[in-house]
DSSP file (Angstrom, degrees, kcal/mol; ACC not computed):
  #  RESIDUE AA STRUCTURE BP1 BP2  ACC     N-H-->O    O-->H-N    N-H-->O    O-->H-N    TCO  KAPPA ALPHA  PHI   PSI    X-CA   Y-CA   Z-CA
    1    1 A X    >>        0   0    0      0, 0.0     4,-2.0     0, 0.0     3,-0.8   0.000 360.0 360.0 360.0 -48.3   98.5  196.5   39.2
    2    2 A X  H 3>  +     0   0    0      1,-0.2     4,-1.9     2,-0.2     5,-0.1   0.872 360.0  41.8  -8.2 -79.1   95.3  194.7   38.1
    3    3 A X  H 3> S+     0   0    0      1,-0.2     4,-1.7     2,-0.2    -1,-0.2   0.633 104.6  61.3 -69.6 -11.4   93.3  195.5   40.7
    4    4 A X  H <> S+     0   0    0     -3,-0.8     4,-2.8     2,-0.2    -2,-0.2   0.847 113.2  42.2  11.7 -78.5   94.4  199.1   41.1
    5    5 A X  H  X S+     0   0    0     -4,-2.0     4,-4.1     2,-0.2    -2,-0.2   0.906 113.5  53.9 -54.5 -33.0   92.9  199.5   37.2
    6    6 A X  H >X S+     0   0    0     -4,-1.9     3,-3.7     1,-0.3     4,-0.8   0.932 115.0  46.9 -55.5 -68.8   89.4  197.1   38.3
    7    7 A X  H 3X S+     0   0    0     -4,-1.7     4,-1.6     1,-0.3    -1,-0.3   0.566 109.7  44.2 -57.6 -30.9   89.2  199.6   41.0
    8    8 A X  H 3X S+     0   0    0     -4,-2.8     4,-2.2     2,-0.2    -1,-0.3   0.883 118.8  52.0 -41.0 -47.6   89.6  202.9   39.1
    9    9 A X  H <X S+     0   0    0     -4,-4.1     4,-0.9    -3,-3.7    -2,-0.2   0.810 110.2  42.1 -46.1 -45.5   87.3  201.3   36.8
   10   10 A X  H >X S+     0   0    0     -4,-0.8     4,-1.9     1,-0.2     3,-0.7   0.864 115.3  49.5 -65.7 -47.1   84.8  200.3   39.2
   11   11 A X  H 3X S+     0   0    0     -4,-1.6     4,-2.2     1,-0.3    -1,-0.2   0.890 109.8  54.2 -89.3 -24.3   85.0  203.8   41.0
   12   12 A X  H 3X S+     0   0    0     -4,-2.2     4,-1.2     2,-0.2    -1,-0.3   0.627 107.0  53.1 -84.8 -20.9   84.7  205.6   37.3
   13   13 A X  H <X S+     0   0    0     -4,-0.9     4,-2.8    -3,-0.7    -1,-0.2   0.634 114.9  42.3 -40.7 -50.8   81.2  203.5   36.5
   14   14 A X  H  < S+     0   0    0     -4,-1.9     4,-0.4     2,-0.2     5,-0.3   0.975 106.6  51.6 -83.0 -53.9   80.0  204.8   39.7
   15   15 A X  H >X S+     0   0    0     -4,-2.2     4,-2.8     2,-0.2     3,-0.9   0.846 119.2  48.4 -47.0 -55.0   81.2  208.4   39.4
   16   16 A X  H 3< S+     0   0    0     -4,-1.2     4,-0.4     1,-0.2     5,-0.2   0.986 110.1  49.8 -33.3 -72.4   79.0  207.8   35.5
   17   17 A X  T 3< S+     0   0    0     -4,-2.8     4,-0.3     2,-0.3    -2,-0.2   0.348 111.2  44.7 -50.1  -9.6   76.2  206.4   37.0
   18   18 A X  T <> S+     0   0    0     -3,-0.9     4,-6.7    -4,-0.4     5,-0.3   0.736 113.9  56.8-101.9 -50.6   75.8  209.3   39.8
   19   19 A X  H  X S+     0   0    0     -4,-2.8     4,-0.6    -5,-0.3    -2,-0.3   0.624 107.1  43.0 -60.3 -14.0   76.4  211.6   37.0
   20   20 A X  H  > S+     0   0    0     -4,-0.4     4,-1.5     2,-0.1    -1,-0.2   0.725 109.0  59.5 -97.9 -25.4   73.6  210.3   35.0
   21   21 A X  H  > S+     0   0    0     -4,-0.3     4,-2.1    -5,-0.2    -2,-0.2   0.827 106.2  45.3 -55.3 -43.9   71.2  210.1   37.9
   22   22 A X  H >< S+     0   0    0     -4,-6.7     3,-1.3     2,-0.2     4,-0.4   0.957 113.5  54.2 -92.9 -49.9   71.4  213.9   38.8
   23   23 A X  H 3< S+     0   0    0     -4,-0.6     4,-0.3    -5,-0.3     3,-0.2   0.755 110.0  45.0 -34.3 -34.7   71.0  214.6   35.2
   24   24 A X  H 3X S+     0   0    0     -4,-1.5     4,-0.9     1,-0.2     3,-0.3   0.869 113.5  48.1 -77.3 -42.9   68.2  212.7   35.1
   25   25 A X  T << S+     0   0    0     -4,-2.1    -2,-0.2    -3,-1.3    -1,-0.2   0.261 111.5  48.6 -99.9  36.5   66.8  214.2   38.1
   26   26 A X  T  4 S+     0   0    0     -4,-0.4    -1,-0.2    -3,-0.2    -2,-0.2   0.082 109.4  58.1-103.5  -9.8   67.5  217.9   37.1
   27   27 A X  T  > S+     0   0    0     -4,-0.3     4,-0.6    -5,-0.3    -2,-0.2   0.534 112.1  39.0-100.6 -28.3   65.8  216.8   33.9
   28   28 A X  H  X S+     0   0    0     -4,-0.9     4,-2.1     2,-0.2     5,-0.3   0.781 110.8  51.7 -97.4 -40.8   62.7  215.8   35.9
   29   29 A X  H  > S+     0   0    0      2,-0.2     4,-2.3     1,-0.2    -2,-0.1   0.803 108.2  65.7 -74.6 -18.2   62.5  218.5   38.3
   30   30 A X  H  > S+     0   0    0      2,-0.2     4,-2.3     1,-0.2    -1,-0.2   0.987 110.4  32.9 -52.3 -74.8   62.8  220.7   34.8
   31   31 A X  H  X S+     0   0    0     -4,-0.6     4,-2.2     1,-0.4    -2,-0.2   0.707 110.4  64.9 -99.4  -7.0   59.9  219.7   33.6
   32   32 A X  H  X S+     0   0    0     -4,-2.1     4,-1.6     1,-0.1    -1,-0.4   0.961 107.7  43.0 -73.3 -43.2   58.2  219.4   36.6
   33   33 A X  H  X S+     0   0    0     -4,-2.3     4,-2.7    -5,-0.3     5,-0.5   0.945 105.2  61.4 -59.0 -38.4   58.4  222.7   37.2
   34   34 A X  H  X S+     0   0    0     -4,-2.3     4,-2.5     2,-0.2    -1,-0.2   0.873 105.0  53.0 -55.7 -26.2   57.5  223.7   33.6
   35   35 A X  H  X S+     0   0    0     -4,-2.2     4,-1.9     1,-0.2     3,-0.4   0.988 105.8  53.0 -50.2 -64.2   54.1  221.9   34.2
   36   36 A X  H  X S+     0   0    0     -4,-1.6     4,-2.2     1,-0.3     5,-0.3   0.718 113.0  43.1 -47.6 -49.9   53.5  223.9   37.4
   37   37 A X  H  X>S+     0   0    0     -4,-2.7     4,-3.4     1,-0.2     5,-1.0   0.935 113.2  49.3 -70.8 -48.2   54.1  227.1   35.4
   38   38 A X  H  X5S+     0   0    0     -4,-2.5     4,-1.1    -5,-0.5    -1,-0.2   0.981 116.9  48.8 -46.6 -37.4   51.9  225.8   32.3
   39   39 A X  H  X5S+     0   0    0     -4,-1.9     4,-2.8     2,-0.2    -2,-0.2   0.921 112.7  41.3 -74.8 -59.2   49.5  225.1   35.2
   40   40 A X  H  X5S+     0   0    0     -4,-2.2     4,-0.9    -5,-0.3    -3,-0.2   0.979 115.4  53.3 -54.6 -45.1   49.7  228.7   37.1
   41   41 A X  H  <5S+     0   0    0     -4,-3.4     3,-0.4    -5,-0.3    -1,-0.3   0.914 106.3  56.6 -63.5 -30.4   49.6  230.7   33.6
   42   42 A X  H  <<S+     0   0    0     -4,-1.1    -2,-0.2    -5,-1.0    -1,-0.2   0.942 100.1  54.0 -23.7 -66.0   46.6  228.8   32.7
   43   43 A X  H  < S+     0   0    0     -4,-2.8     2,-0.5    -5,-0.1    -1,-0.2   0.749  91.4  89.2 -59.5 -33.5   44.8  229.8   35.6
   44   44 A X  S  < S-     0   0    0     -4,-0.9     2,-0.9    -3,-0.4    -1,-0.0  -0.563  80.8-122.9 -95.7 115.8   45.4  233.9   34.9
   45   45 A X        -     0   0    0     -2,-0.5     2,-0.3     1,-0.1    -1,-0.1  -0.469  41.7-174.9 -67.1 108.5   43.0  235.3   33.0
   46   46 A X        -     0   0    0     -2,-0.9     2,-0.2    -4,-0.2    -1,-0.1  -0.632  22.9-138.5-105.8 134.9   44.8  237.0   29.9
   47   47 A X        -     0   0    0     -2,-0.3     2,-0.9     1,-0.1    -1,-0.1  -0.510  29.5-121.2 -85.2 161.5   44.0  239.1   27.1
   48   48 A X     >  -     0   0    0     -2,-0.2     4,-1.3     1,-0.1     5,-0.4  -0.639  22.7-105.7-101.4 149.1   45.6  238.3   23.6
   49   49 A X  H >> S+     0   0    0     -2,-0.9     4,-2.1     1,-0.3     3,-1.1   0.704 120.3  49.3 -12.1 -75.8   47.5  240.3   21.5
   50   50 A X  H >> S+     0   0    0      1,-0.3     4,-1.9     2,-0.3     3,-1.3   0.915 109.6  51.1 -58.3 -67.7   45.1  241.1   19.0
   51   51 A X  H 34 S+     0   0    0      1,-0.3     4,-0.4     2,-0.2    -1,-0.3   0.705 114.4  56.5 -75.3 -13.8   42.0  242.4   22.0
   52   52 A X  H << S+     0   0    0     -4,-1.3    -1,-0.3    -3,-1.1    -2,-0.3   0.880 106.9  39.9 -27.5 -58.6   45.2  244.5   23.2
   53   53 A X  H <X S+     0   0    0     -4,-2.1     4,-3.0    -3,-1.3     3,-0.3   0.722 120.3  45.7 -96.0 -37.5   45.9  246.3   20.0
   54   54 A X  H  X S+     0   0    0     -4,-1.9     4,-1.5    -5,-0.3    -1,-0.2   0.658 116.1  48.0 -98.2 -13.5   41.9  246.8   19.4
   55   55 A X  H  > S+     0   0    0     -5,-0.5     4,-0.6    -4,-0.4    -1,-0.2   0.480 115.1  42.2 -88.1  10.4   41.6  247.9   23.0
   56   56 A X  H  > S+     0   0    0     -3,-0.3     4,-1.7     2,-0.2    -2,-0.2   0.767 116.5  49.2-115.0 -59.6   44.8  250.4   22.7
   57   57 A X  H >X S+     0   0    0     -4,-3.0     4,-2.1     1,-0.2     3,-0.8   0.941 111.1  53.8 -38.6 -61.1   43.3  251.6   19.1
   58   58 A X  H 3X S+     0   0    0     -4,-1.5     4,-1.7     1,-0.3     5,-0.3   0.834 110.2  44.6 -23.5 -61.9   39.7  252.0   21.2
   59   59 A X  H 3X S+     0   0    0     -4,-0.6     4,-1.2     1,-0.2    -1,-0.3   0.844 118.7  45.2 -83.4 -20.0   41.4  254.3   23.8
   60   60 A X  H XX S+     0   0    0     -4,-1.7     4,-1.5    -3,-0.8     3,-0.5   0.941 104.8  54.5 -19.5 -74.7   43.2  256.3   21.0
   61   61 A X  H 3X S+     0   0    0     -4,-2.1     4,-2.1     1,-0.3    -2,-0.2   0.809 113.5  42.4 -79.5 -29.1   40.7  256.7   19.0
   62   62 A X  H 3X S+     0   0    0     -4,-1.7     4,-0.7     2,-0.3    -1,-0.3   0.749 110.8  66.3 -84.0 -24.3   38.5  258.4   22.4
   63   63 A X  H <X S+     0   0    0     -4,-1.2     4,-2.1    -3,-0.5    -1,-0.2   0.861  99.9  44.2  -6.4 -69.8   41.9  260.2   23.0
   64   64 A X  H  X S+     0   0    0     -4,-1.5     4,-2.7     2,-0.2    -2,-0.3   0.889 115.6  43.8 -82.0 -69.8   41.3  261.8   20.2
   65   65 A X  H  X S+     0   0    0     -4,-2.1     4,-1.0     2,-0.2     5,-0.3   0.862 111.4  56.1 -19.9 -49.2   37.2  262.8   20.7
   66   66 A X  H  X S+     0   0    0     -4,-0.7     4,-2.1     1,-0.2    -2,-0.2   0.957 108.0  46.8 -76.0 -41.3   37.9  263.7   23.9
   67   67 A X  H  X S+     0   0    0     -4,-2.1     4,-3.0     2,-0.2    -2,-0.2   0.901 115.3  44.7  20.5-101.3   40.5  266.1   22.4
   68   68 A X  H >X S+     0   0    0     -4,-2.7     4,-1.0     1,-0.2     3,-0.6   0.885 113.4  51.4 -46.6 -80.4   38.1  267.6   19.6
   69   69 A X  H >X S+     0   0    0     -4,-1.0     4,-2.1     1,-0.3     3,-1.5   0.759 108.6  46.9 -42.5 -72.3   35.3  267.9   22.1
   70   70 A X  H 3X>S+     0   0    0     -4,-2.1     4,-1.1     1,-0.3     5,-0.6   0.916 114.1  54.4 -61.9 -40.2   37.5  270.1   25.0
   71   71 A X  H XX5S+     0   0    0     -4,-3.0     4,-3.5    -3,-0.6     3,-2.0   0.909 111.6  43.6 -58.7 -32.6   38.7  272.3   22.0
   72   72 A X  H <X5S+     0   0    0     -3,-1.5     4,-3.9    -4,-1.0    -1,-0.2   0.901 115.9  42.5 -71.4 -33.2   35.2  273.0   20.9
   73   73 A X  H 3<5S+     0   0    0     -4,-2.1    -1,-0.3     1,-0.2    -2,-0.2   0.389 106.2  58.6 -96.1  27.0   33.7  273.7   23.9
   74   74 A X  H <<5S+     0   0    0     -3,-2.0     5,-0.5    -4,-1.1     3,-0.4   0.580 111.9  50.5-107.3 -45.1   36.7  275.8   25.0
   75   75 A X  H >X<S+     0   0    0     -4,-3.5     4,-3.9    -5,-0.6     3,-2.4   0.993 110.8  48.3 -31.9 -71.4   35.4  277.7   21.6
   76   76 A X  H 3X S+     0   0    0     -4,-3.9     4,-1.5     1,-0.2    -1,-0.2   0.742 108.9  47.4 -44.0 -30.8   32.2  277.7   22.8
   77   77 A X  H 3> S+     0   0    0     -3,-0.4     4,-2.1    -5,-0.2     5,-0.3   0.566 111.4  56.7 -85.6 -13.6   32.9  279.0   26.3
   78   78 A X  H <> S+     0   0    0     -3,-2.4     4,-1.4    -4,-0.4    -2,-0.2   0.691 107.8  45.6-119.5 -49.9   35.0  281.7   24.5
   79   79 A X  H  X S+     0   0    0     -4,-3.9     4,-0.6    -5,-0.5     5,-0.2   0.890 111.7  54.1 -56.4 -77.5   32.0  282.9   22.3
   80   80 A X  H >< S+     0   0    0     -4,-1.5     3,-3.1     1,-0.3    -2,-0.3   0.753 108.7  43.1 -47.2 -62.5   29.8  283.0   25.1
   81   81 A X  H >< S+     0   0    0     -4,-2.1     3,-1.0     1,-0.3     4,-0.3   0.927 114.8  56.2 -66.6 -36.4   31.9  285.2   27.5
   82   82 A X  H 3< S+     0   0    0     -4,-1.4    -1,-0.3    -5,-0.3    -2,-0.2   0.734 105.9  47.2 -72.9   3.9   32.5  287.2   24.5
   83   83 A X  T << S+     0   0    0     -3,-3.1    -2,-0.2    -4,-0.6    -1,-0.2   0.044 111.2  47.5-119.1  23.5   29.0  287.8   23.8
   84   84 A X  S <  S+     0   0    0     -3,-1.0    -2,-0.1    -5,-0.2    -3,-0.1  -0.114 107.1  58.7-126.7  17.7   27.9  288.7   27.3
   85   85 A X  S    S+     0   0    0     -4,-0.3     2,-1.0    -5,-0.2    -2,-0.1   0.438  89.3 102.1-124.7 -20.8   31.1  291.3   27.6
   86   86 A X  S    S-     0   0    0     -5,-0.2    -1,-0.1     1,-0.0    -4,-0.0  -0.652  83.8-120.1 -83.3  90.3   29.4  292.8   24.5
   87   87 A X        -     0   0    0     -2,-1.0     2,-0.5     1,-0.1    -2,-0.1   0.218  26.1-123.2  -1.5 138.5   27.2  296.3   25.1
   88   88 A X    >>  -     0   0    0      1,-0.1     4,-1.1    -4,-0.1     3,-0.7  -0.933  20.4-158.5-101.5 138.0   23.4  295.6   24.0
   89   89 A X  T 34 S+     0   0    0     -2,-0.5     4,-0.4     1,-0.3    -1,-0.1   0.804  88.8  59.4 -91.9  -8.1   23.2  298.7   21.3
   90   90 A X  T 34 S+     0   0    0      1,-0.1    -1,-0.3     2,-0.1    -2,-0.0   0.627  98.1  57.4 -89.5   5.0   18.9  298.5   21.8
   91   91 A X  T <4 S+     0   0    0     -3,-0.7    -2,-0.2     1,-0.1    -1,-0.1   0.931  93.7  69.1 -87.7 -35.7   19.0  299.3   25.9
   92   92 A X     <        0   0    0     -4,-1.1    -1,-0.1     1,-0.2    -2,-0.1   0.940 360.0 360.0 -38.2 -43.5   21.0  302.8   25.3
   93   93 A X              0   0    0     -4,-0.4    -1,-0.2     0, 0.0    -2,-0.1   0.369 360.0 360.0 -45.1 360.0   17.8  304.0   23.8
């Protein structure tokens, strides 16, 4: 019965030891890969938050102009054909 327990023992040691070896190398391949990612986002040129939000205000804000502008000159266009649709009262004469 003795050797029966050694050998459970033995095989339950081993069974640890495997089990802390792929932990260990899922624990390395982890963070190898996180380098590789640290490494590859590095590389890609990125804006930050903040030149986002002042480039997003920026195109708003020309949004907004370009807006104002079409209504005026849609004004403008609107005068003009109404002031060439308009009789000149000195040519009757």
């Amino acid at each position: 019965m003795q050797s029966q327990n050694r050998l459970f023992d033995d095989l339950v040691k081993m069974m640890n030891g495997a089990a802390g070896t792929f932990a260990g190398m899922g624990r390395e391949a982890e963070g190898s890969m996180r380098e590789k990612m640290r490494e590859w986002v590095g590389g890609i040129d990125m804006v930050s938050r903040e030149e986002f939000d002042a480039v997003k205000a920026m195109a708003a804000a020309a949004r907004d102009d370009n807006d104002a502008l079409r209504t005026r000159v849609e004004a403008l266009e609107a005068a003009a054909k109404k002031s060439a649709k308009a009789p000149k009262s000195g040519a009757a004469r």
